[in-house]
C-alpha positions as CSV (number, residue, x, y, z in Angstrom):
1,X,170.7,-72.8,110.1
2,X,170.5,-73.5,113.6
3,X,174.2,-74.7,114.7
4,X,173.2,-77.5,116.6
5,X,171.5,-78.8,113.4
6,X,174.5,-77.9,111.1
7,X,176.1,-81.5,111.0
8,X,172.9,-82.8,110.5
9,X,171.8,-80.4,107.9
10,X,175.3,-81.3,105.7
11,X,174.6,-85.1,105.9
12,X,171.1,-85.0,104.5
13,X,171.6,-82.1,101.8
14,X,174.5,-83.5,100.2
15,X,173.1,-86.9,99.1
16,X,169.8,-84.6,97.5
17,X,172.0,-83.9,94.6
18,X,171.1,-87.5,93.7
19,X,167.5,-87.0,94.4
20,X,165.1,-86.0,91.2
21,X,161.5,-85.0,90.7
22,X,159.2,-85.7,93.7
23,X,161.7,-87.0,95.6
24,X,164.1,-84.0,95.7
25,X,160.8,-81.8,96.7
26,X,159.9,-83.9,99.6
27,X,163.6,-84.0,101.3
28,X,163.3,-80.1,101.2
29,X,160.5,-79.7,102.7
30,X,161.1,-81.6,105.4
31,X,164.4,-79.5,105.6
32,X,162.8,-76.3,105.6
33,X,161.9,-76.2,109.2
34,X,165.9,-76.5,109.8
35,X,166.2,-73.3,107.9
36,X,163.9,-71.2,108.9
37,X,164.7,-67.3,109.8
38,X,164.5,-66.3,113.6
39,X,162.7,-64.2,114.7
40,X,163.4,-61.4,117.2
41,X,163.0,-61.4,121.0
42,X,163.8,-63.8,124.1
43,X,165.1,-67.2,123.3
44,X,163.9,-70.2,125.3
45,X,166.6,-70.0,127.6
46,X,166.0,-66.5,128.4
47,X,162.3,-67.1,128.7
48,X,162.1,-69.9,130.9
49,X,162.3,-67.1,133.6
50,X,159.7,-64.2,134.1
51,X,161.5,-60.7,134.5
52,X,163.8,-60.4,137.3
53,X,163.9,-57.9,140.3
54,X,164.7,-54.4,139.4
55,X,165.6,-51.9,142.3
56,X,164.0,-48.8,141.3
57,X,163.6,-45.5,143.5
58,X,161.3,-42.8,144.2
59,X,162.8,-39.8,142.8
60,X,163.0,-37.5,145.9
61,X,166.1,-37.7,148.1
62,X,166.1,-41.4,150.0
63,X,169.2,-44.1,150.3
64,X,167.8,-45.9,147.0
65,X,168.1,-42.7,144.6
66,X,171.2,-43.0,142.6
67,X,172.2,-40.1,140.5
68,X,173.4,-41.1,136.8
69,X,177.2,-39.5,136.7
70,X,177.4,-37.4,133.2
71,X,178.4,-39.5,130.1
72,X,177.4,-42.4,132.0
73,X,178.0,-45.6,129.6
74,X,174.3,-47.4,130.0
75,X,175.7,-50.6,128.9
76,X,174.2,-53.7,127.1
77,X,171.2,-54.5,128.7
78,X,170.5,-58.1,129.8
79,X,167.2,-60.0,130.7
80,X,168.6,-63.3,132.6
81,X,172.2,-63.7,133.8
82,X,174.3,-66.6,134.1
83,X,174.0,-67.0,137.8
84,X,170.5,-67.6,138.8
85,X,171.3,-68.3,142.8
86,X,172.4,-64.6,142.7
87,X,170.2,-63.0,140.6
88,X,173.5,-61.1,138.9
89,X,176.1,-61.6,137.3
90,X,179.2,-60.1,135.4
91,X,177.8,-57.7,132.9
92,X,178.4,-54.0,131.5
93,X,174.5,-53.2,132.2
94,X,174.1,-49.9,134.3
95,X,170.9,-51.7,135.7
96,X,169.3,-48.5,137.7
97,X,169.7,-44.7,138.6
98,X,167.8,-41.7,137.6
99,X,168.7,-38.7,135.1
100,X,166.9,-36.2,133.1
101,X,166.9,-35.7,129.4
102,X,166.1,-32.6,127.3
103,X,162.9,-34.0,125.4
104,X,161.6,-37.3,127.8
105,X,162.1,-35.1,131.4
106,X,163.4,-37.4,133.9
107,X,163.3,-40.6,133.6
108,X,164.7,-44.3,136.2
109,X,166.3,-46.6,134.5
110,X,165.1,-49.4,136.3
111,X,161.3,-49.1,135.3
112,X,162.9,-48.2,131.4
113,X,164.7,-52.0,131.8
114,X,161.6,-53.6,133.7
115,X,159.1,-52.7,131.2
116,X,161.6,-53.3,128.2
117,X,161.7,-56.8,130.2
118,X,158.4,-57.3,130.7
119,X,157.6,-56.6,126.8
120,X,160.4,-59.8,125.9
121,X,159.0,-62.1,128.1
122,X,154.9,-61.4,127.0
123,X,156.1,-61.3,123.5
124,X,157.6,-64.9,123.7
125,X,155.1,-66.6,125.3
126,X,152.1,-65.1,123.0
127,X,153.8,-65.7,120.1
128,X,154.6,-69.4,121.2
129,X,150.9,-70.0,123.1
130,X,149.4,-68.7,119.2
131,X,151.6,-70.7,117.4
132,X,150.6,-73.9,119.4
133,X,147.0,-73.0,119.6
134,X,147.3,-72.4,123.4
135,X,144.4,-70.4,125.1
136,X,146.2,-69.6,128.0
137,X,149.0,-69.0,130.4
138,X,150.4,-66.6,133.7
139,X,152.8,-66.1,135.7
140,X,153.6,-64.6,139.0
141,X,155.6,-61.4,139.7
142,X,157.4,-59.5,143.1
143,X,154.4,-57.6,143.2
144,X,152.4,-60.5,144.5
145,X,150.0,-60.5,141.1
146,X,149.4,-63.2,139.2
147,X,149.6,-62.3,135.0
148,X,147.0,-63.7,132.8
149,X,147.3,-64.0,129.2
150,X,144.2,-64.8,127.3
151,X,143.7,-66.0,123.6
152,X,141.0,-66.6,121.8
153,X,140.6,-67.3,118.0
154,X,138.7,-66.1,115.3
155,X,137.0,-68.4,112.9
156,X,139.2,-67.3,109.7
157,X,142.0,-68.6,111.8
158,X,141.7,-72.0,110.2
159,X,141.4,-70.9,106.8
160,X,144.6,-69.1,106.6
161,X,147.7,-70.8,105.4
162,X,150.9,-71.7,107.5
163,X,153.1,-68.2,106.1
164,X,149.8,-65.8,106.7
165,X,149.8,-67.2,110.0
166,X,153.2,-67.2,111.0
167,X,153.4,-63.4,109.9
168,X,150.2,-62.2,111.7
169,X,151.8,-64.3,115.2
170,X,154.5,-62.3,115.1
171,X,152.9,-58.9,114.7
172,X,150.1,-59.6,117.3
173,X,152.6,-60.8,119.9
174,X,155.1,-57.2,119.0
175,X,151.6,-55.4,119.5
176,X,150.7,-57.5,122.6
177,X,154.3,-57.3,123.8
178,X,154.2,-53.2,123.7
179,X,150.2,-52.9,125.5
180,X,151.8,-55.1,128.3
181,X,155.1,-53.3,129.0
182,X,152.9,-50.5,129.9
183,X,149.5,-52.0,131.0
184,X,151.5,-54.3,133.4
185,X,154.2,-51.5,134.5
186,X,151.3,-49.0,135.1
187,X,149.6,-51.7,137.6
188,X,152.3,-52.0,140.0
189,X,151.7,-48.0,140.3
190,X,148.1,-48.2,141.0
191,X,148.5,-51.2,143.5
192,X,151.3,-48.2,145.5
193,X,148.7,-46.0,145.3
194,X,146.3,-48.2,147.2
195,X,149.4,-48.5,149.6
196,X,151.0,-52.2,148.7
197,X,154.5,-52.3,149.2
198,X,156.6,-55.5,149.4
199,X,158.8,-54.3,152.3
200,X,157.4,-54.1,156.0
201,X,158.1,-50.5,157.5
202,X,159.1,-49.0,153.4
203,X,156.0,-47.7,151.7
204,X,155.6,-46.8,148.5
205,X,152.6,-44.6,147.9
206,X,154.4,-41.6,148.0
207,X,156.0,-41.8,144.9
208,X,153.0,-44.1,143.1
209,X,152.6,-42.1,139.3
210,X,155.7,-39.9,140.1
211,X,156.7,-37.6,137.2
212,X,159.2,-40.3,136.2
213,X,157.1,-43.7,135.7
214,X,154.5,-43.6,132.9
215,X,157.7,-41.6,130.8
216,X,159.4,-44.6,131.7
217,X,157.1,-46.9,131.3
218,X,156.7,-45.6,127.8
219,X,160.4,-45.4,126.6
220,X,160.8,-49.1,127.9
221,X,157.6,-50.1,125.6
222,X,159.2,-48.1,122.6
223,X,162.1,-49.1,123.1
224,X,160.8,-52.9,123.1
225,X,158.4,-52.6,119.9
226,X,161.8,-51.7,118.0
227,X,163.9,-54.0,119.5
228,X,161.5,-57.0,118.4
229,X,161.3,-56.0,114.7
230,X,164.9,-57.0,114.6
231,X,165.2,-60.2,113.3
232,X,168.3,-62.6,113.8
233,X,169.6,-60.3,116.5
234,X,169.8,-61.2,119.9
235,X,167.3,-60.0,122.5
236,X,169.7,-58.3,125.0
237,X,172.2,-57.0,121.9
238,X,168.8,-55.7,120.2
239,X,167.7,-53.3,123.3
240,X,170.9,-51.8,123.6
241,X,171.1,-50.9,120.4
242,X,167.8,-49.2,120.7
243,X,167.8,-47.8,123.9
244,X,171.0,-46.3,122.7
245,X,169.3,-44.7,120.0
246,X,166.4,-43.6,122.2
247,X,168.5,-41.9,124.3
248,X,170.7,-39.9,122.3
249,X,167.2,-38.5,120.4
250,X,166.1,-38.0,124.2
251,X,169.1,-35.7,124.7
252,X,170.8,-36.7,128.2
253,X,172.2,-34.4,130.3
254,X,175.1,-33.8,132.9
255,X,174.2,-34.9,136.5
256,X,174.8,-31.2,137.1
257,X,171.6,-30.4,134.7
258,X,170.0,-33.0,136.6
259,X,170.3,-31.7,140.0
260,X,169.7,-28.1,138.6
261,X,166.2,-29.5,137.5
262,X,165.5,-31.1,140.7
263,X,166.3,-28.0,142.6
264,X,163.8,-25.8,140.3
265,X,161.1,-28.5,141.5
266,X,161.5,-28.7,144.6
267,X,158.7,-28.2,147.1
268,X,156.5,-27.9,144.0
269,X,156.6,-31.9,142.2
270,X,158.5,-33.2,145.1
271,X,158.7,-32.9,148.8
272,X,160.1,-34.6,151.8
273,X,159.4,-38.7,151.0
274,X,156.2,-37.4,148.8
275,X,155.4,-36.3,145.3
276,X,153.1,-33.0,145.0
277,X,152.6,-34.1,141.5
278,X,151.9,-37.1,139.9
279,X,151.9,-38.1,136.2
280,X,148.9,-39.7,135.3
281,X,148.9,-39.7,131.3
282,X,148.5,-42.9,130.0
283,X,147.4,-41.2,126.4
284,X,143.5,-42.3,127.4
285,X,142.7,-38.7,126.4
286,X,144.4,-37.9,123.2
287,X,146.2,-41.0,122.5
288,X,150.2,-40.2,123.7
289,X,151.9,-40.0,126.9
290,X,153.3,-37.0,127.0
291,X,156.6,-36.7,129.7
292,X,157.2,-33.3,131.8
293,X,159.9,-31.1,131.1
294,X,161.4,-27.9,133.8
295,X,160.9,-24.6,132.8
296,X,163.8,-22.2,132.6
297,X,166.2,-25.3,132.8
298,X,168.3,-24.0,130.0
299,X,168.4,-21.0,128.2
300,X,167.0,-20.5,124.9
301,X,163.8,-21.6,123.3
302,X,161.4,-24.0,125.3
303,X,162.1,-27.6,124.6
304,X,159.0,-30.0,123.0
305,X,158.5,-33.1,124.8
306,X,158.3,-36.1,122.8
307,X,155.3,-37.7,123.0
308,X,154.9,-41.7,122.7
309,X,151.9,-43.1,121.3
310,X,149.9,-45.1,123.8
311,X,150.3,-48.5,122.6
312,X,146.7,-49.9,121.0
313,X,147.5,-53.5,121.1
314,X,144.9,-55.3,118.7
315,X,142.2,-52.5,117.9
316,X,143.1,-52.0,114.8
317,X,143.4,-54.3,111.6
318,X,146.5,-56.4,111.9
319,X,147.5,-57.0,108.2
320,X,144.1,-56.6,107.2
321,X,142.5,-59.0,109.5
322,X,140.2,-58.2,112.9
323,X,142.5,-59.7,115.5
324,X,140.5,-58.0,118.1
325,X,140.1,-60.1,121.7
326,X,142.7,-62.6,120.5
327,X,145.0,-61.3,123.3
328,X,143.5,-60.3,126.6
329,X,145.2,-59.7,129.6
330,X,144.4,-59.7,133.2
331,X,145.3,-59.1,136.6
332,X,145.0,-61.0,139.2
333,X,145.9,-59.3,142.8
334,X,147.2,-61.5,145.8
335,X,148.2,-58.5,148.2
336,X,148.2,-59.9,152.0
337,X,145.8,-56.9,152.7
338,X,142.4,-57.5,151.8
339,X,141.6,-53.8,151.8
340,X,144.1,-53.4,148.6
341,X,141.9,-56.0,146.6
342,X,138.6,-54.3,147.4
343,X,139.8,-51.1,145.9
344,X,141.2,-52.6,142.8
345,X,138.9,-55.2,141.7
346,X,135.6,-54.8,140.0
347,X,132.6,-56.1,141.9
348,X,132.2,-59.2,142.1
349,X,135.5,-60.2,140.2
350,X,138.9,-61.5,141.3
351,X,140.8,-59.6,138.2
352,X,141.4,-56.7,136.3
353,X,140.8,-56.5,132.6
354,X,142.5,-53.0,132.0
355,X,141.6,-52.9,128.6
356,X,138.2,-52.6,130.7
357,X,139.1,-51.5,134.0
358,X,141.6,-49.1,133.8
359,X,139.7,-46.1,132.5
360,X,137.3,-46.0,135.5
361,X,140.5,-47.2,138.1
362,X,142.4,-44.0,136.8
363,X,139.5,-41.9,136.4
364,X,139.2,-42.5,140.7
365,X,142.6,-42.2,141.5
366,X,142.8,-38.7,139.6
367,X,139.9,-37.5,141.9
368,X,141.7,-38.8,145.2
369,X,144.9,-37.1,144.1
370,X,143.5,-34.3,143.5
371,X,141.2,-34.2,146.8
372,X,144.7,-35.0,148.4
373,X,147.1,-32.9,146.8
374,X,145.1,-30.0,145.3
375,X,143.5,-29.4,141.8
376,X,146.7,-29.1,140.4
377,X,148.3,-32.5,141.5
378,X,148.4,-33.9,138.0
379,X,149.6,-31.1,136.0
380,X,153.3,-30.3,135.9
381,X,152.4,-26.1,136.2
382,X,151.5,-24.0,138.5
């Protein structure tokens, strides 16, 4: 029972024991709503706030790259803190730094906690906007875009009763949730590559689809999906626990392995403030995003990546119903430079459907690497 409700939930059940027949059904169910199990995610605190700033860095040497130390303690992870004039507070959160595991190659932490962020807050608001019959709402991010979330409803939707409903809200919103941890991470990399950055005199297109993002990007949606199945645990104390878990199956390594790896791809993936290579496997081809691991790191058998299903959002059946178009997301680009819009948006439109649009905005930006970079650009050998 919800504790602010608890008084109130003792005064009214005790007198029921009076109550007979019709009379004792009606009091509970106009109780049940009092009792109802939560479900997982952001709580309306937490999600009054769309996902805060987090300080990422490109992963060749430059003043923002901070090096994990071995056995680093990552922390409990935390969406909003206490002190909002800040932007941080008190916490045991190791909010950024980069390090390289055995089976996920490296990884930043930052776009692991921004996309695990971005997952809670889109998972809250679709599962409120379908619960209320909503057909739309946004929000604004750093990266001067403005986040559309679509819904739309199919004409069994009135048909169904209450429980179906409230079971299919909360799968479609976990499924939403995951597609825009990684739809919405993955467009702040193609806006870098079109040369946006937020900070006069720092830009960013060096490192746009560095070897270390989609991974990311993809271990923050996992990471997310699990995290939201858990019911009646917290949002923050649910990520930790599965980012934990993540991690250890991801095998970490000492910063010493770390900087061993950098060393063996050096002048190859990375230069001076430039990537040679960049990682541009969102799983369009063969369904999974597929991190890069060094060769000759370690000695014994070659390591097997693990490979992270692309996330399908509503193509599929969702408990046997056709859900698809019910949640459609877009981006809306507000970049000062009118030259960063006209090589992102469709013609004619003022957003991007990437559901639609990605495919043929990838496909593009594969050929440009490689007319820039060489044939090889995206491919972590030779």
């Amino acid at each position: 029972m919800n504790p602010d409700l608890s008084a109130l939930g003792l005064c009214v059940i005790l007198p029921l024991v009076r109550m007979k027949g019709s009379a004792l059904v009606f009091a509970l169910v106009l109780l049940c709503p009092l009792q109802r199990v939560a479900a997982g995610g952001l709580d309306a605190w937490q999600a009054e706030k769309p996902p805060r700033l987090r300080v990422a860095a490109s992963p060749y040497p430059n003043f923002l790259l901070e090096i994990l130390p071995t056995g680093v303690d990552f922390g409990e992870h935390v969406y909003r803190v206490k002190i909002d004039s800040l932007g941080m507070g008190p916490s045991s959160e190791t909010p950024r730094g980069h390090f390289y595991t055995r089976r996920g190659g490296f990884l930043d932490l930052a776009h692991i906690r921004r996309a695990i962020d971005m997952a809670g807050y889109v998972h809250y608001h679709v599962r409120e906007g379908l619960t209320r019959g909503e057909v739309h709402f946004s929000f604004e991010n750093i990266d001067r875009t403005t986040y559309h979330t679509h819904f739309s409803y199919p004409a069994v939707w009135e048909k169904l009763d209450a429980a179906t409903k409230a079971r299919l809200v909360d799968e479609i919103a976990i499924r939403a949730a995951e597609e825009a941890a990684i739809d919405f991470s993955n467009w702040r990399e193609i806006l870098t590559w079109y040369d946006f950055h937020n900070l006069p005199g720092m830009p960013e297109r060096g490192s746009a689809f560095s070897y270390e993002d989609l991974p990311s990007h993809a271990v923050g949606a996992a990471v997310a999906a699990r995290a939201l199945r858990l019911r009646d645990v917290p949002f923050d104390e649910a990520v930790t626990k599965e980012l934990d878990r993540e991690l250890k199956e991801l095998e970490v390594v000492p910063s010493e392995t770390y900087e061993r790896a950098m060393a063996l791809v050096a002048e190859r993936w990375w230069g001076k403030k430039t990537c040679y290579k960049r990682h541009l496997d969102t799983g369009l081809d063969d369904g999974v995003i597929t991190p890069w691991l060094v060769r000759g790191l370690e000695a014994g058998s070659p390591l097997v990546a693990k490979g992270y299903p692309a996330p399908r959002g509503l193509e599929g059946r969702v408990m046997g119903y056709d859900c698809r178009g019910m949640v459609v997301f877009s981006c809306e680009p507000r970049p000062g430079r009118q030259e960063v819009k006209e090589a992102v948006l469709p013609e004619g439109g003022r957003t991007v459907i990437p559901m639609r649009d990605y495919p043929v905005i990838l496909e593009r930006i594969a050929g440009e690497i490689r007319g820039e970079l060489g044939p090889h650009a995206l491919e972590p050998y030779p």
